[in-house]
C-alpha positions, 0 to 999 in steps of 0.5 A: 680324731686327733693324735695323743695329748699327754706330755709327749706329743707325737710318741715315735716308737721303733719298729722292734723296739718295746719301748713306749714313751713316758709322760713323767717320772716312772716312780711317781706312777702307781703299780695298777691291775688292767683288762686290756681287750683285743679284738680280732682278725679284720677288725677297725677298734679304737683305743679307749681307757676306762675314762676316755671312749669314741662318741655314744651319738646314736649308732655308733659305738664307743669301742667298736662292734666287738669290744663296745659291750664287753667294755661297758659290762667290765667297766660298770663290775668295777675293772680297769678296762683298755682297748687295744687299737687295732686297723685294717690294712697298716696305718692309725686307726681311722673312723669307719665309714659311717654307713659301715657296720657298727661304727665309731667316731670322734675318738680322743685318742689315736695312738701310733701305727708302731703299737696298732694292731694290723688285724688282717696280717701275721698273727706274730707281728700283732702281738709284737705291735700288742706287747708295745701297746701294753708297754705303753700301758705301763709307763704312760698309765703305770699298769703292771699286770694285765688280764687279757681278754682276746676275742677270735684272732685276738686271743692269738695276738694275746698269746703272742704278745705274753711270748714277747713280754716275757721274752723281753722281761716286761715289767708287765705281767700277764694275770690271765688270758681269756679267749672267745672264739679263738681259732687255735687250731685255725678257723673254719672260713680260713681252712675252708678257703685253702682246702682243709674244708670243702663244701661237703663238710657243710652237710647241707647246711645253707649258712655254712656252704653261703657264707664260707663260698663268700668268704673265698671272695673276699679273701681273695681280695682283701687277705693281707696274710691272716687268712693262710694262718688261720689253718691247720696247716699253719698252726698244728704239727710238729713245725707249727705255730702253737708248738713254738708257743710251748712254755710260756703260759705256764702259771697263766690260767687261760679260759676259752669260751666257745660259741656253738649256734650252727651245728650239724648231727655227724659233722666233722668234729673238728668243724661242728659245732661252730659260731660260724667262724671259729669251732669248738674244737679250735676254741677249746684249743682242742688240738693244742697240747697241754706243754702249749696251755698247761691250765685251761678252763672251758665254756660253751653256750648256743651263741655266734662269733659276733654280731657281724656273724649273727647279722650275716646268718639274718641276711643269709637265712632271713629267720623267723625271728632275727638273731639279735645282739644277745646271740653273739659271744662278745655281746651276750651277758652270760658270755661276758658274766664268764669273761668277769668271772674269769678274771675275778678267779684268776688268782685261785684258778691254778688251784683247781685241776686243768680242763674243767668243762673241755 
């Protein structure tokens, strides 16, 4: 990889400043609409613009498993599509293994740790890193608004990051927020691991009660503080985090897309249906009030978090017929028909009355 070649060499960026550095005069930039796609928690996703991506070379892919397809779909319906960078544990992005899953290599672009998303850590510290990189979308590439679109934590890093940008007065406005499998109210693994689930909850099912046992081991080892934050706890009640997020999605249309492949006849409805990661009720925002998303837009289909998800149900359950990239919500094509659709309405949506489909 090599760092940015534009007219700044090396962009040092203050921790708490929003400012990004400048390739030339502001004026001689065009006002410009842009999709900027976030990844989500634990992720390793390189930067890429609507003409620059990592290498296509046979398995590896040019924005990484979540944002490869949703990227190359936006690109070819004719949007501006950016992919913000994102990294696990703190640092630059750096190339996967390649023998990991899903991985890329051989990007053109590596921005600065101060704009890069630490994905495994604090939801408030992403959308500040979220809200400079967005800065340096403006006046490195003269974007002024933005649709985002915010795949599981990411849609929480979204939501910070349009706090922090109108706090600042940005010049960047946001357009519309899209959110898959997005755990507003927290996720499943995430409660399950401090005690807001149990193995009960499972009733029985074999992925739920292998995969969630899984994760307490690998939370134990490899949280950097995501996973406390990813609960009830954190983000519900009165002192909790959504409150404090009240009042700045006003005249922002939000859509929120659920997946809901594992279900369970008389589960918990704040758990069942689930993708596997992230409920319908917490992808919904089921339990975040309308002072919080004033105007939202529901969807649902049979799909799973991810790819990495629907690859852990074949290597738990080892099904008849695999699960495929199709079944994952950043992957299948009628989830990203409603990601276009989404961005292609938003600036009528407000017109409509709130929670169609929720």
């Amino acid at each position: 990889m090599r760092s940015v070649k534009r007219a700044f060499a090396v962009c040092l960026v203050g921790f708490f400043a929003l400012s990004a550095c400048s390739a030339g005069d502001q004026s001689a930039v065009e006002t410009s609409r842009a999709v900027v796609i976030i990844s989500g928690g634990g992720a390793i996703s390189p930067f890429t613009t609507p003409d620059e991506a990592c290498s296509s070379e046979e398995g590896f892919l040019e924005a990484g498993n979540t944002n490869t397809a949703m990227r190359e779909y936006l690109l070819s319906v004719g949007k501006q599509v950016y992919t913000a960078p994102a990294m696990v544990p703190w640092g630059v992005v750096a190339d996967p293994d390649p023998q990991s899953f899903a991985p890329f290599k051989d990007c053109p672009i590596v921005l600065p740790e101060s704009m890069t998303i630490m994905s495994g850590g604090d939801i408030d510290a992403s959308g500040e890193k979220l809200a400079r990189f967005i800065t340096y979308l403006n006046t490195e590439y003269g974007v002024t608004d933005v649709d985002l679109v915010g795949h599981s934590n990411g849609g929480l890093y979204g939501r910070a990051a349009t706090r922090i940008l109108k706090q600042t007065e940005s010049p960047v406005s946001v357009r519309s927020l899209t959110m898959l499998g997005t755990p507003n109210n927290g996720s499943v693994p995430g409660s399950y691991t401090w005690g807001e689930y149990t193995k009960q909850d499972c009733l029985g099912d074999v992925f739920c009660e292998t995969f969630n046992e899984q994760w307490l081991t690998y939370a134990a080892q490899t949280d950097l503080g995501l996973n406390r934050e990813d609960t009830f706890k954190y983000l519900d009640g009165p002192p909790g985090w959504n409150t404090a997020q009240a009042g700045y999605l006003t005249d922002i249309p939000v859509t929120l897309l659920a997946g809901t492949l594992l279900t369970a006849e008389g589960g918990n409805p704040t758990m069942w249906p689930y993708d596997g990661i992230t409920s319908r009720h917490s992808a919904w925002a089921q339990g975040v009030s309308d002072e919080v998303i004033p105007h939202r837009t529901c969807w649902e289909a049979p799909l799973t978090h991810s790819i990495f998800v629907s690859d852990a149900y074949n290597q738990i359950m080892n099904p008849t017929t695999p699960l495929d990239r199709q079944s994952a919500l950043t992957w299948n094509s009628e989830a990203l028909t409603r990601v276009n659709e989404a961005i292609d309405e938003a600036d009528t949506a407000l017109d409509r009355p709130t929670r169609q489909g929720c």
